[in-house]
Structure formats: structure tokens, C-alpha cells
TORZA-775907 format. One record per residue (C-alpha): residue number from 1; residue in one letter; x, y, z. Coordinates in Angstrom, 1 decimal. Example, Ala and Ser with C-alpha at 12.3 -4.5 7.8 and 13.67 -1.06 7.14 Angstrom:
! residues 2
1:a:12.3:-4.5:7.8
2:s:13.7:-1.1:7.1
! end
This chain:
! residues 222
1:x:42.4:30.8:-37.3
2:x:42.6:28.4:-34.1
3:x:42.3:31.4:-31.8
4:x:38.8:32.7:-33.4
5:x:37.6:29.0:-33.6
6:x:38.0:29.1:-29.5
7:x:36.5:32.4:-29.6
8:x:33.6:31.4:-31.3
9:x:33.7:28.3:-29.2
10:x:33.4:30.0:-25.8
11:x:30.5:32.1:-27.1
12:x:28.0:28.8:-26.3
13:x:25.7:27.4:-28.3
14:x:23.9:29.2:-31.0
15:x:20.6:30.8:-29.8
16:x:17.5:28.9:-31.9
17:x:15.8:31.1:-34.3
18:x:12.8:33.5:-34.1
19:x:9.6:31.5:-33.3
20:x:11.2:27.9:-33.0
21:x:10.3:26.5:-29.5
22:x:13.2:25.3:-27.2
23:x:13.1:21.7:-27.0
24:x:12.6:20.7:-23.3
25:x:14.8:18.6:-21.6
26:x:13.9:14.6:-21.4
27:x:11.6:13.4:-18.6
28:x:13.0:11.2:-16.0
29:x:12.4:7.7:-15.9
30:x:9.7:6.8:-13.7
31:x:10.6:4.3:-11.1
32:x:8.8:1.1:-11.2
33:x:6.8:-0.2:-8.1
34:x:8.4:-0.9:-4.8
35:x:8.1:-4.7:-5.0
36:x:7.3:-7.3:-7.9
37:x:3.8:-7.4:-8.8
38:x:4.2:-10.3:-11.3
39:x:6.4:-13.4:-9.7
40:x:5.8:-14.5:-6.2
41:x:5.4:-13.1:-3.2
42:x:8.8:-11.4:-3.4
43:x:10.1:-9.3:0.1
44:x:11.2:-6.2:-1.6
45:x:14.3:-3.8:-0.9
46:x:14.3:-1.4:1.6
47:x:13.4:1.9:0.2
48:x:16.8:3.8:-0.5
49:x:16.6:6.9:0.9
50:x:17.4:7.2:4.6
51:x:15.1:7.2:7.8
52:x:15.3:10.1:10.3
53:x:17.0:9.9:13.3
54:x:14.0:9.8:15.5
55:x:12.4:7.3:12.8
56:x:15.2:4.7:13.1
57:x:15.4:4.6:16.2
58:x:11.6:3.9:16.6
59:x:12.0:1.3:13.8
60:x:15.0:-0.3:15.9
61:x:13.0:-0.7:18.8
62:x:10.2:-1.9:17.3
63:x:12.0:-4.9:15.3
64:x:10.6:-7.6:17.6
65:x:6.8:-6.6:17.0
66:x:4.7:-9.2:15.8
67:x:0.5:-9.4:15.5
68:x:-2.2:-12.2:14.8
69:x:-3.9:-11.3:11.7
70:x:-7.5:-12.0:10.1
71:x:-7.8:-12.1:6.2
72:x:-11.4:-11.3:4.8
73:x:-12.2:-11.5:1.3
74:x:-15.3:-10.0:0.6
75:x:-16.8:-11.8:-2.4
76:x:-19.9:-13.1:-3.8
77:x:-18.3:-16.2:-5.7
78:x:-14.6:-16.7:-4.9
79:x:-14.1:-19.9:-2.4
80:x:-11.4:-20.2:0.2
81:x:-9.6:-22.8:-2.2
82:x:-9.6:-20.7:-5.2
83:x:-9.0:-17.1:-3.6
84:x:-5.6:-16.3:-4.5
85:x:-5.7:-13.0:-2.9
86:x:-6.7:-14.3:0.6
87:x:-3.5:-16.4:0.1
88:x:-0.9:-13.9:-1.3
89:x:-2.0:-11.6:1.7
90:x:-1.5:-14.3:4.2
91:x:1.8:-15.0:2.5
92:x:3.1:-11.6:2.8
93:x:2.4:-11.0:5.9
94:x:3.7:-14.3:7.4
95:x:7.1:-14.2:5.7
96:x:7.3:-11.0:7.6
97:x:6.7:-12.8:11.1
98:x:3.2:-12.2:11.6
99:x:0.4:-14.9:12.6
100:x:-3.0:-15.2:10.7
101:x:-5.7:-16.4:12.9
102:x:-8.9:-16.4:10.4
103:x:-9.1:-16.4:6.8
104:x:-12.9:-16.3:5.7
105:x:-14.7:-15.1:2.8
106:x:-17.3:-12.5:3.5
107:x:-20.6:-11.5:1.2
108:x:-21.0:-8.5:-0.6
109:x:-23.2:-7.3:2.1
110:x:-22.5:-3.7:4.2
111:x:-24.0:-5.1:7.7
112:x:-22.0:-8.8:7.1
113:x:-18.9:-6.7:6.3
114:x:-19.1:-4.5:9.4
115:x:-20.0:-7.4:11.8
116:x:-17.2:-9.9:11.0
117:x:-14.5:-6.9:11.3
118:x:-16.2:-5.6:15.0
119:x:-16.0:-9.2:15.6
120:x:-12.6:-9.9:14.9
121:x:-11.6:-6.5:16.5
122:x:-13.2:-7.6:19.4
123:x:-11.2:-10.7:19.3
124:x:-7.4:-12.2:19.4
125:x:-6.6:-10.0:15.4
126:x:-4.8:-6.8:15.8
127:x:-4.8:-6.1:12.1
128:x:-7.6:-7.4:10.1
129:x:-7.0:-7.2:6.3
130:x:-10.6:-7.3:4.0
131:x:-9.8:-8.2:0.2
132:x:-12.2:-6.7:-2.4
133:x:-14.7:-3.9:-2.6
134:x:-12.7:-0.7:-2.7
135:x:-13.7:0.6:-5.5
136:x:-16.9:3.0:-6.8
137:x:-19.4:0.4:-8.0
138:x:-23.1:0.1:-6.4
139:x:-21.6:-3.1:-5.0
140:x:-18.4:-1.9:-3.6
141:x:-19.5:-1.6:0.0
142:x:-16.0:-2.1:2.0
143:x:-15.0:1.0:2.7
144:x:-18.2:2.1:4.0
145:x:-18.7:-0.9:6.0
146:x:-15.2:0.0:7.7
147:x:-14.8:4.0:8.3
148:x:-18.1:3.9:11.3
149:x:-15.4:1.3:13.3
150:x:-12.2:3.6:12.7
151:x:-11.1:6.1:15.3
152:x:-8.2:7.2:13.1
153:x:-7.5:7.2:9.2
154:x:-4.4:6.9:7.8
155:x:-4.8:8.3:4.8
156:x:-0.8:8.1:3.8
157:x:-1.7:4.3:3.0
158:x:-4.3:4.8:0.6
159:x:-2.2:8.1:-1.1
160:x:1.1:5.8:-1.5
161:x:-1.1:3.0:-2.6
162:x:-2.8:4.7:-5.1
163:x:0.9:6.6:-6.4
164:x:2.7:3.5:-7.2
165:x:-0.4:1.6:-8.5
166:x:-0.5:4.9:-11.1
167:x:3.1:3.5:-11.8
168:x:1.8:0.2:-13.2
169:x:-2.2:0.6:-14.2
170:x:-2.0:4.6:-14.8
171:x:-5.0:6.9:-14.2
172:x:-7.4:4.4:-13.3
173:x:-5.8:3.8:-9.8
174:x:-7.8:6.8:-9.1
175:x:-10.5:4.1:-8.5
176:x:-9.1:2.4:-5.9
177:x:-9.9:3.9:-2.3
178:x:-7.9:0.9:-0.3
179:x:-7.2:2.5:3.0
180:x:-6.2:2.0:6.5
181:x:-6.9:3.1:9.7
182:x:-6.8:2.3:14.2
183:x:-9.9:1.2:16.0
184:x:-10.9:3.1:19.3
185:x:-9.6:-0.8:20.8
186:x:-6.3:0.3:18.7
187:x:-6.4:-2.5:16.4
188:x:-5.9:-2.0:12.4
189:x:-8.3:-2.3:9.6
190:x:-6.8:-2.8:5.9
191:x:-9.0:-2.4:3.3
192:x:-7.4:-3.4:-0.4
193:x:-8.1:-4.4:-3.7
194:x:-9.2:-7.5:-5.1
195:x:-6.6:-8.5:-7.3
196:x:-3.6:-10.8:-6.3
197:x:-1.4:-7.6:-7.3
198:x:-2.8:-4.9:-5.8
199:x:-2.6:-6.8:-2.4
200:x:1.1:-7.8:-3.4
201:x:1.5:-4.2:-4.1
202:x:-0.2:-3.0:-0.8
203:x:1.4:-5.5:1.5
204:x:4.7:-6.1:0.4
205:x:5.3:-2.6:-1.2
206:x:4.2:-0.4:1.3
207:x:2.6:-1.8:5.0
208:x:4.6:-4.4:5.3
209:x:7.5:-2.1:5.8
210:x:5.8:-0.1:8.5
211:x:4.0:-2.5:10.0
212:x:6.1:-3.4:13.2
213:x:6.7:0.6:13.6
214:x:2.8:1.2:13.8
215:x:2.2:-1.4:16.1
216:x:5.3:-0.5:18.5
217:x:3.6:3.5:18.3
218:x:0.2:1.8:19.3
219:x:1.5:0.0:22.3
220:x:3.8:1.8:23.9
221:x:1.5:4.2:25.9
222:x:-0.7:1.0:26.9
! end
């Protein structure tokens, strides 16, 4: 009797009956966000998985990169004092070692957007962040204001962006068109969201990560 119970045993399961479905295996958590989006301006983990060789050894030398930043938030009603994303960027990005040297809100307005970020280009900011107006509205004007001053797109930014903000908003980060890109004066233009999370997300999720690598690859053939 024991041996045809192993028998039996070895033989597997069962196979399921004609016409009933197999039942597919569970999906695998999804990950939350790299960083916290609801308390703080937290610094988050380094991503787990392992740089490249060459990769590492570009992020090594580039440890000691700093830059002066400018923060735009382009708005028709939000005031330095109450703009909340204006300051989590400037947080973010100064707890990594980096110095702001404007913070001003812009209009809604394609030709004010484009002159204050030529201006500050032009100027002492090698990464100038704008707040506000990435999206698909008639009055979202950002983006366009920004791509005539780029001389390269990133587009990795806006894909990553997009990805994790899918992880906490779903579909509708399709929306956002946050992007970043390198003037022909090789200084950087950020374009993000207007809420205080989607910068959190953007800066302390993602750029501020890569930040000191992209300016070390910007500067070394000067």
C-alpha cells in the first residue's frame, strides 16, 4: 500500500479537467517609489542593484561635483512664501551639496518662461530647475518654453519619472512630460511637476542620484 501511495505521489499533480483554465501564477509585488513621497525631504537608499565597472568608476571620480542652482516656479498665484515646491526642490538639492543662487516665481507666460531660463543659463546656474507646467493643458507652456534652449534631451529622466510616478498615481502619470536636458553652454534645464511630490519624487528619487555623474561627463572635455 505505502509503495503505490509513492507511486502515485511521484506521478505530480493531477492534470485540471477538460475546459477549466490553469490558474496563473500570482503577480509580483510592485516595488514602491525610490524615495518617500509623503514625510520630509528624505535622502533615499541607493538603488540596489550594482553599477558597472566603467559607471563606478565615473561616479567615484565625480564625488566632489557640486553646482549653483536656480529654482523657477512657474505660476500664476503661488508666492515665494507659500510655494512649497520651490522649497522642497531647494531642499533636496542642498542636502545633496549643491548651492541655489535664485528662487523666483515665473508667470504662466511662454516668452517670460524662456527669457528667465536663457537668463539664468547665461549666468552663474548650471542647473536651473522650473516647477509647474508639464503637463497637457492650454496653459501648460514649460516644456515648450524649454526644448528651443536645449542642445540635448535626456529623455531617460522624463521615462523613469513617469515609471515610478505610475507606481503611486497610476495611469495618469502619462500626463506628466517633466524632462531634462544640456544647453549648447552645457548647463541643465529640469522641468517638473508642480506638486511638492512629484518634485520629491524627481529630485530625490531619481536626479539627485546622478547628478554629480552628469556634471563630471559635462566638464571633463572643457
Amino acid at each position: 500500500m505505502s509503495g503505490t501511495r509513492k507511486h502515485e505521489s511521484s506521478r505530480g499533480p493531477s492534470p485540471l479537467p477538460p475546459g477549466k483554465p490553469a490558474i496563473p501564477p500570482p503577480k509580483p509585488a510592485i516595488s514602491p517609489p525610490v524615495g518617500s513621497l509623503k514625510a520630509g525631504v528624505n535622502v533615499p537608499a541607493a538603488p540596489a542593484k550594482p553599477a558597472s565597472a566603467s559607471t563606478s568608476v565615473h561616479k567615484a571620480s565625480a564625488e566632489s561635483e557640486t553646482c549653483k542652482f536656480s529654482i523657477f516656479t512657474i505660476s500664476d498665484t503661488r508666492t515665494i512664501q507659500d510655494d512649497e515646491s520651490g522649497k522642497v526642490a531647494i531642499e533636496v538639492l542642498t542636502k545633496f551639496g549643491h548651492s541655489p543662487v535664485d528662487h523666483r516665481i515665473i508667470k504662466n507666460e511662454r516668452r517670460l518662461i524662456e527669457a528667465a531660463i536663457t537668463g539664468a543659463v547665461a549666468g552663474e546656474a548650471e542647473l536651473v530647475v522650473t516647477v509647474g507646467g508639464t503637463g497637457i493643458s492650454k496653459k501648460d507652456l514649460t516644456i515648450e518654453a524649454i526644448r528651443p534652449i536645449l542642445w540635448k534631451e535626456m529623455p531617460g529622466f522624463g521615462e523613469l519619472f513617469r515609471a515610478n510616478s505610475a507606481k503611486e498615481i497610476g495611469t495618469a502619470a502619462i500626463m506628466s512630460r517633466a524632462l531634462l536636458g544640456v544647453t549648447e553652454k552645457l548647463k541643465l534645464v529640469c522641468a517638473l511637476p508642480g506638486s511638492p511630490d512629484g518634485v520629491r519624487l524627481a529630485l530625490a528619487g531619481i536626479l539627485a542620484y546622478e547628478l554629480k555623474h552628469i556634471l563630471w561627463e559635462l566638464r571633463r572635455y572643457k
